[in-house]
N, C-alpha and C positions, 0 to 999 in steps of 0.2 A: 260415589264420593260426594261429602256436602260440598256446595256452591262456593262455599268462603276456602275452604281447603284447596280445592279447584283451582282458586283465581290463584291465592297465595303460591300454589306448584307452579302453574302458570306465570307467577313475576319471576320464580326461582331459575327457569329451565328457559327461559327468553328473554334473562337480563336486564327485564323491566322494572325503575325503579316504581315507588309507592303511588307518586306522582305524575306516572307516565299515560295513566289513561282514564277513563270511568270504568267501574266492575264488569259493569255487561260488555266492554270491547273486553276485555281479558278475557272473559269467557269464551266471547265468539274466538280469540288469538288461539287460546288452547285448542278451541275445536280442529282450528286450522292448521294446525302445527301436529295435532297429535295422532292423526289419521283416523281419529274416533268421531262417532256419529254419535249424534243427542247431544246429553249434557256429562256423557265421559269423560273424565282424563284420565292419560297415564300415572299409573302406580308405579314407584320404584319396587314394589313389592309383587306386580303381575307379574306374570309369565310371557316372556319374551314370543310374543305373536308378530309378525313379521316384519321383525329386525324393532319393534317399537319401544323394547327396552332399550336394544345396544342402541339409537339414537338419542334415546334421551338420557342415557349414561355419557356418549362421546359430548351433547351438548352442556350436562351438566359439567363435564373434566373443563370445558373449554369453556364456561360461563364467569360473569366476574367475581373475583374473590372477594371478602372480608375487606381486604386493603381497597379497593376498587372502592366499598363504597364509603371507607372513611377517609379518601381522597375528596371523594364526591360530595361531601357532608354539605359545606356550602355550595349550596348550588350555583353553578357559575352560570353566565351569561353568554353560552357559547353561539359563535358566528355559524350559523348555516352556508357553510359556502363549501367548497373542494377541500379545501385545506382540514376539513375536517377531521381530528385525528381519534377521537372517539367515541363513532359510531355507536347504536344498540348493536349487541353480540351479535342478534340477528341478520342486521344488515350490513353488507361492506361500505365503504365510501362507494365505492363507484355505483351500487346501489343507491343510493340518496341523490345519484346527481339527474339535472333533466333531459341532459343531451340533449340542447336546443329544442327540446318540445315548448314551441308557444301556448300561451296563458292569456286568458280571454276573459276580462273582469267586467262584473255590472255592479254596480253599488245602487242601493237602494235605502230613504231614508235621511236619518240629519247626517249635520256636520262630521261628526265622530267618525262614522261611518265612510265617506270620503278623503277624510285623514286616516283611517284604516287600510283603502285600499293601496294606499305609498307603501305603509307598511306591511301590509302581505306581499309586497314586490322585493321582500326581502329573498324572492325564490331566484330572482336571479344571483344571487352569491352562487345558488346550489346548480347553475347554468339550465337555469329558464328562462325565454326571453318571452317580450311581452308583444301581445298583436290586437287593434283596436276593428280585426276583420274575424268576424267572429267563425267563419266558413272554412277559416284555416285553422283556426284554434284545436292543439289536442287535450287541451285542458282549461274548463268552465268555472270559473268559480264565482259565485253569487253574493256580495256582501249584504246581509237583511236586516230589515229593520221587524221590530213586534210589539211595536207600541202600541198596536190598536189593530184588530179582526183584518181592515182593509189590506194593512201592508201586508200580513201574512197573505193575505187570499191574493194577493198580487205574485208570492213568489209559489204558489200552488201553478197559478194558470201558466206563468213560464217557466214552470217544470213540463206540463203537459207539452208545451212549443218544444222544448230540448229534444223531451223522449222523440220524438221525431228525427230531428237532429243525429240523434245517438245513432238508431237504429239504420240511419242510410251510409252510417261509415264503412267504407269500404275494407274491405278484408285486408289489403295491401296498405292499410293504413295503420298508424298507431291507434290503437283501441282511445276513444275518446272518453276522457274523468270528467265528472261534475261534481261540484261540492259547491255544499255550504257553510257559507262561514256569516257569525257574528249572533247577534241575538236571539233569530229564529232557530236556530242551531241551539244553542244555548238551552231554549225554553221548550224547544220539543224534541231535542235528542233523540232517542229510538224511534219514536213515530215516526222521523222520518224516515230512516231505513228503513221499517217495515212497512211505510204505504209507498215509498217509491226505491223501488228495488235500485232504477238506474243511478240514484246520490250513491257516488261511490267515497266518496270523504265528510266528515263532518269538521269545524272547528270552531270554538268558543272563540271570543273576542279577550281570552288571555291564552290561545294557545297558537299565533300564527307564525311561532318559531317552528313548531312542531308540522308544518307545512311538508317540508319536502320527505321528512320520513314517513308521514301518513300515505301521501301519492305513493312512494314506495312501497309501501304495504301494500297499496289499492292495484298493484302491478299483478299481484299475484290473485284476481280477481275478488278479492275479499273489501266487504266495506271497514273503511277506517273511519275513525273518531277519536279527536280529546277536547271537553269541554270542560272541564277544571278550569275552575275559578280563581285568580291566582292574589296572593295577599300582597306582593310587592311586584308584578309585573306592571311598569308602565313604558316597554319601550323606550329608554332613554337614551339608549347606543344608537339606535335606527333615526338618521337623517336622511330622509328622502331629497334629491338633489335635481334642483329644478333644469331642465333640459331646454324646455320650449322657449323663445326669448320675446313672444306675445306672452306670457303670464307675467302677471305683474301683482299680483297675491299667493298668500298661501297660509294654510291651517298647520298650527304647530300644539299639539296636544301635550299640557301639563300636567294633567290628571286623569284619573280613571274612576270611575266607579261613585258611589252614592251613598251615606249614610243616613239621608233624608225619612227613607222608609215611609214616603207618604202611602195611604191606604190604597190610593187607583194605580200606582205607579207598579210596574213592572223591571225597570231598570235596577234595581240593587238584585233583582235576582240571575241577570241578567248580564250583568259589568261587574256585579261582586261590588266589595265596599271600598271606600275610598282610600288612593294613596295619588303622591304626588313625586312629580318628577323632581331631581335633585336643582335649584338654580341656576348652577353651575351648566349645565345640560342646555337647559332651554336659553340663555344665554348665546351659549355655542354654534346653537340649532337659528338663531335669531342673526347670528354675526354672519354664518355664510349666507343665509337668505340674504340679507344686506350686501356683503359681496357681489352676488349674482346679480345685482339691481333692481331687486323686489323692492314693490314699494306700500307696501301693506301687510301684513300679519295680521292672525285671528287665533287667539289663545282661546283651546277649544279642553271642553272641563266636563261633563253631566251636572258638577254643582264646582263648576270654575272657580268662583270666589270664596268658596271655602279652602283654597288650596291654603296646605301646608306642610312643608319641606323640613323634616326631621332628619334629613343627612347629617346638617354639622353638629355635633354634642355640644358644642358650645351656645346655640341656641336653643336647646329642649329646656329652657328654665320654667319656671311655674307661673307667667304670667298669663291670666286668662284668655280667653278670646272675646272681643267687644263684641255684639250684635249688635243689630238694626234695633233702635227703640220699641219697647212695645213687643220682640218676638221673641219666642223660644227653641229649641233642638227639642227631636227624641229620642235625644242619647245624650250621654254623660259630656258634660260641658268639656272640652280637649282643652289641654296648655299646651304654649309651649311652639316652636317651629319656626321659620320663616312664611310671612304670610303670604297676600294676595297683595297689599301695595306696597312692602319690598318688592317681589316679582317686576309689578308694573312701575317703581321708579327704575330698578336696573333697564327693564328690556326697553324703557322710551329715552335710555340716555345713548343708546348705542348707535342707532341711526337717527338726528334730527326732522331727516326727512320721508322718513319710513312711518306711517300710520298704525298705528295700536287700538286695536280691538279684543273686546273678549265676551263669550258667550262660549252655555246658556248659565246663569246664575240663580240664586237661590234669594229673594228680597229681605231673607234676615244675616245677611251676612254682607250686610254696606254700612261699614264705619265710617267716622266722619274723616279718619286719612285719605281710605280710598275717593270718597267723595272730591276731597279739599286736590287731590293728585288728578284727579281728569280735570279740571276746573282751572289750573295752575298750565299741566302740558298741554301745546298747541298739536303735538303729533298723538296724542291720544282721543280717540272718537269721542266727542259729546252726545252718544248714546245707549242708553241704561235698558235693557231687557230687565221688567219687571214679573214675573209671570204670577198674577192673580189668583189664574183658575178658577176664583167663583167672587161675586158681589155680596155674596150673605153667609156672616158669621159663623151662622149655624151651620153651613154647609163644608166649609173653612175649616171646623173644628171637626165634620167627621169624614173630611181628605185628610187630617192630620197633618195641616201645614204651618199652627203655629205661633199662627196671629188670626188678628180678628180684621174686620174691614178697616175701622176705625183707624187698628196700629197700620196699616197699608195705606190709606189715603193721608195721613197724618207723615207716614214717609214721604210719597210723594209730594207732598206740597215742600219738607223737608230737603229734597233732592231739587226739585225745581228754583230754590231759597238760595243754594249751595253753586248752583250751575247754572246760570241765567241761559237761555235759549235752551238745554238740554233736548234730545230727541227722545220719547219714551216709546217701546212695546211692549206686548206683553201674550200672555196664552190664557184661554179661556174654553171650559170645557163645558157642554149642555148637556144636561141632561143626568147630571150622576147623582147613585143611587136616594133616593126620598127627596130628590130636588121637587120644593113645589112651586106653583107660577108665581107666588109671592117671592121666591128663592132669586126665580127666574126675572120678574123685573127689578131686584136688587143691582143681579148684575146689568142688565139693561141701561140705570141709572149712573153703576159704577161708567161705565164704556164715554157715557155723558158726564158727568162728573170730570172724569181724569181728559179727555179728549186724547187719546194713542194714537201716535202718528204711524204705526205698524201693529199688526196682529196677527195673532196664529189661531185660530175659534176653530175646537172639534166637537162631533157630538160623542159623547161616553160611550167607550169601549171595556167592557170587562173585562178582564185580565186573568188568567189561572194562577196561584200562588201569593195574588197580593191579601192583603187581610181586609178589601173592600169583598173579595171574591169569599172569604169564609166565612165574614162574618155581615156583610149588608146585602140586600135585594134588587138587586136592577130593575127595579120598579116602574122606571116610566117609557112607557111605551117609543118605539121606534118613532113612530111616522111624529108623536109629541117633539122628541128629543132635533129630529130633522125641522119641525117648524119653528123651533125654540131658537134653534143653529141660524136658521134660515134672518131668522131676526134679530138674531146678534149682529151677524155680517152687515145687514143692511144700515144697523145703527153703527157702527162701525165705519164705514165708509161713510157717512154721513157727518161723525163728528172729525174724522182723521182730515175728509176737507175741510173743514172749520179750520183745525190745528195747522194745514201745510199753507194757507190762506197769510199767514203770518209771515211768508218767506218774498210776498208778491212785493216788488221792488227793491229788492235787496240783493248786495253782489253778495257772492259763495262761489267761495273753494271746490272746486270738483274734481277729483284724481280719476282721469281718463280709463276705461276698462277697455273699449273697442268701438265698432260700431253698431247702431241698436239694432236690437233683432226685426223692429216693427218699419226698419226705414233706412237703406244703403245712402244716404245722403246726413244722417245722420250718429252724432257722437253720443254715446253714455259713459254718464259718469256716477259719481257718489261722492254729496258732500260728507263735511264734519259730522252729518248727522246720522250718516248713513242711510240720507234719505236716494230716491234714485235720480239723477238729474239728464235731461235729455238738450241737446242746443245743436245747431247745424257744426257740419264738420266744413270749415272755411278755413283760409288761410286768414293768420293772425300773427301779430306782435309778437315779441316774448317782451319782459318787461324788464329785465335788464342788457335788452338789446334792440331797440325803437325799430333800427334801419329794415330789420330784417324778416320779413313774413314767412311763416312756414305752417303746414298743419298740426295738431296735435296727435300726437302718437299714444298707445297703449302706456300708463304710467307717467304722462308728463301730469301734473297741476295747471289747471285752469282755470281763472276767472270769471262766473258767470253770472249776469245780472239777468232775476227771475223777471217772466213776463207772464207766467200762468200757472197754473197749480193745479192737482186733481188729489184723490184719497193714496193714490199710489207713484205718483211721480210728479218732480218739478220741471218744467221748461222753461228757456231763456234763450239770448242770444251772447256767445264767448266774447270777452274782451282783450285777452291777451292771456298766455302760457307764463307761468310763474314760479317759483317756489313756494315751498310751504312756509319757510321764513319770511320770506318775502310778502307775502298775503296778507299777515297781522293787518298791515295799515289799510287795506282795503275790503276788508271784508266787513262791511259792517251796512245796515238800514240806511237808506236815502230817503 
């Protein structure tokens, strides 16, 4: 029988809808289901060979009807938990659940990706519990990052540590799952089941509902997979509920996906294209973080500041969208929505003393509301992720980002006009396709030019499916691209002390994170600027309570007058415990 017939009998006789997997699992499903070897399937038309018509006759009587699926039409947003009431035909409820089988998470990679793994702990609805001991764990799951050759080659060599792992599970144990989930998944699909037999689940970073049915599947020693791309999955039911009462942050995702389509970029193939959580939602997601005594949020986006929220009909009207002066989209100009500074006036009125951030952003999409709304809010971070990616024009316009240098440093100084002290960073990549050393000290000047008090510098990584991959040459040699890198960083930390040189004798706000990694005597924190701020942990004042000395704790506000500075951290010594209201009067140059 043809392939496409195949699959199609296949969704008919296991109740799978359209959208329930990629073609090659259906295939491999049929094979599984049908007792047939190769690429057979059952005929309703064969000849009953043993018992393989009358089963896939009793499954077709008992499979969903018509009505089933014009029930189903809109697809709902159902909770993976017990209560589950409609199952794939295939599986029962009790099928789908984990029976306390523990769940053993790595994340690897950005932001996204660590707010991802809350929400693949959506498995405990489906009674999985979670374990941070990975030697107990009956089920491994990887979250990956595939931005660049390295990360994947990072989840290659601890696949190879697993297989070991796997292999000593004892026979009296539950057979131990691995999977992967999120981009690398995403981007290499089959290859990975077929170079490593032991992944016994795959999942796309819009498919981590489909969690406990995949494991399910994977019971009956078959590899599963769904990477489907989804046009309005953002997760917006899934609030992950902070437990530990030392955090005192946490990432609350808005958005998904990318319509940016730069040429090196891998992510729109990757997260799919852009949609945004409804306001209502992240509101919601914002008030109980506030509850529980968090005292920071970090609105996390692929292109955050493009967010825009087409739930209410009543805002889809036809007014454009403002860019950044000087930049363009490559895609049709969108109207219409709630944007990115409605979002950030609602979610900075809700707690005064909760801090608002957001990353990673796109520099042609900073109006001068949003600008005039960090500049105005004292709880909103006075720090702008800018990401560049290259110092020359020419190289500007074949990443396909938009603008030219000119319209970017013409921002910046714009931005800097708008927000007096602002913190800038940004990304910078060496080495990509036809960059020449003229290319290369462009950006070298930019780095000097702008002075960034933070940076992210990779050297270029090719990518499979971007259109830098079909259509330009990775031309410049390795060991080039490493000495280019190597010289970025250096001028980099070179100017960024220059830049945090500016903070020497001045008190700053620090909201307490714990104690630093480099020293049990001392405290970290992070100003307004997001820069990193380090001061002994002593007993101190608080400042609307003179009498009483105490230490600062995880989340309280601190006052701290700098006494030195380097490319990556400010030091000082604490003057007293504070609020964030409270600070305005003291936070300022001496």
């Amino acid at each position: 029988m043809h392939h496409l017939q195949c699959i199609l009998q296949a969704q008919r006789c296991l109740g799978w809808g359209p959208l329930a997997s990629v073609s090659w699992l259906l295939l491999r499903t049929c094979r599984a289901h049908s007792s047939f070897s190769g690429t057979t399937c059952p005929h309703p038309e064969g000849q009953q060979e043993n018992g393989v018509q009358k089963d896939f006759s009793s499954r077709l009587a008992t499979g969903p009807t018509f009505q089933h699926f014009l029930r189903s039409a809109p697809v709902p947003q159902e909770k993976l938990s017990s209560d589950l009431v409609d199952p794939p035909p295939y599986l029962t409820v009790d099928e789908l659940l984990g029976r306390q089988r523990k769940v053993y998470l790595e994340t690897y990679g950005c932001q996204m990706n660590v707010n991802d793994t809350e929400i693949v702990f959506i498995l405990q609805k489906s009674d999985y519990l979670r374990t941070n001991n990975l030697q107990e764990a009956d089920v491994i799951l990887l979250v990956t990052c595939s931005i660049r050759e390295k990360a994947e080659q990072t989840i290659w060599g601890r696949l190879h540590q697993l297989k070991a792992l796997k292999k000593k599970r004892l026979r009296s144990q539950v057979p131990l799952k691995i999977g992967i989930l999120g981009c690398m998944a995403e981007r290499l699909k089959e290859e990975i089941l077929n170079r490593e037999k032991m992944v016994d689940i795959l999942s796309g970073p819009d498919a981590y509902r489909d969690l406990p049915r995949l494991l399910a599947f994977a019971e009956s020693g078959q590899q599963a997979a769904n990477v489907l791309l989804s046009l309005d999955e953002t997760y917006a039911d899934i609030m992950p509920v902070q437990t530990s009462p030392s955090v005192t942050s946490a990432f609350v995702s808005i958005m998904r996906g990318c319509d940016n389509m730069c040429s090196y970029c891998i992510v729109p193939f990757t997260r799919g294209r852009e949609r945004s959580r409804p306001v209502a939602s992240i509101l919601e997601e914002v008030r109980k973080l506030s509850e529980q005594g968090l005292k920071e949020v970090t609105l996390l986006g692929q292109n955050v500041n493009s967010y825009r929220d087409n739930s209410e009909v009543q805002f889809n009207n036809a007014v454009s969208t403002n860019l950044s002066r000087g930049f363009s989209t490559n895609y049709k100009t969108k109207q219409g929505g709630l944007r990115c500074a409605h979002l950030l006036d609602q979610v900075s009125r809700i707690d005064p003393e909760m801090r608002i951030c957001f990353t990673s952003p796109h520099p042609k999409d900073f109006p001068d509301e949003v600008l005039q709304l960090i500049h105005e809010r004292d709880n909103i971070y006075r720090q702008i992720h800018l990401p560049a990616q290259s110092g020359s024009s020419r190289v500007l316009e074949a990443m396909w980002r938009g603008y030219s240098r000119e319209a970017y440093v013409e921002l910046i100084h714009y931005i800097r006009e708008s927000i007096p002290g602002v913190s800038l960073s940004s990304d910078f990549i060496a080495g990509f396709c036809g960059e020449t050393e003229e290319d290369h000290l462009q950006m070298v000047s930019l780095l000097q030019e702008v002075q960034y008090n933070m940076g992210f510098l990779f050297a270029y990584s090719m990518r499979q499916k971007t259109w830098a991959y079909h259509r330009l040459k990775d031309d410049v040699l390795e060991e080039v691209k490493l000495g280019r890198l190597e010289e970025l960083i250096t001028v980099f930390q070179e100017e960024a002390t220059k830049a945090n040189k500016i903070s020497m004798g001045c008190t700053q706000l620090a909201l307490v994170e714990g104690l630093s990694k480099r020293s049990a005597t001392d405290l970290c924190g992070r100003n307004d600027g997001n820069l990193k701020v380090i001061f002994p942990d002593v007993e101190m004042e608080g400042i609307t309570n003179s009498g009483l000395r105490v230490r600062a704790q995880p989340g309280d506000y601190v006052l701290v007058k700098m006494t030195s500075t380097s490319s990556q951290t400010l030091r000082g010594h604490a003057l007293c415990k504070t609020t964030l209201k409270d600070s305005s009067t003291y936070c300022s140059p001496e």
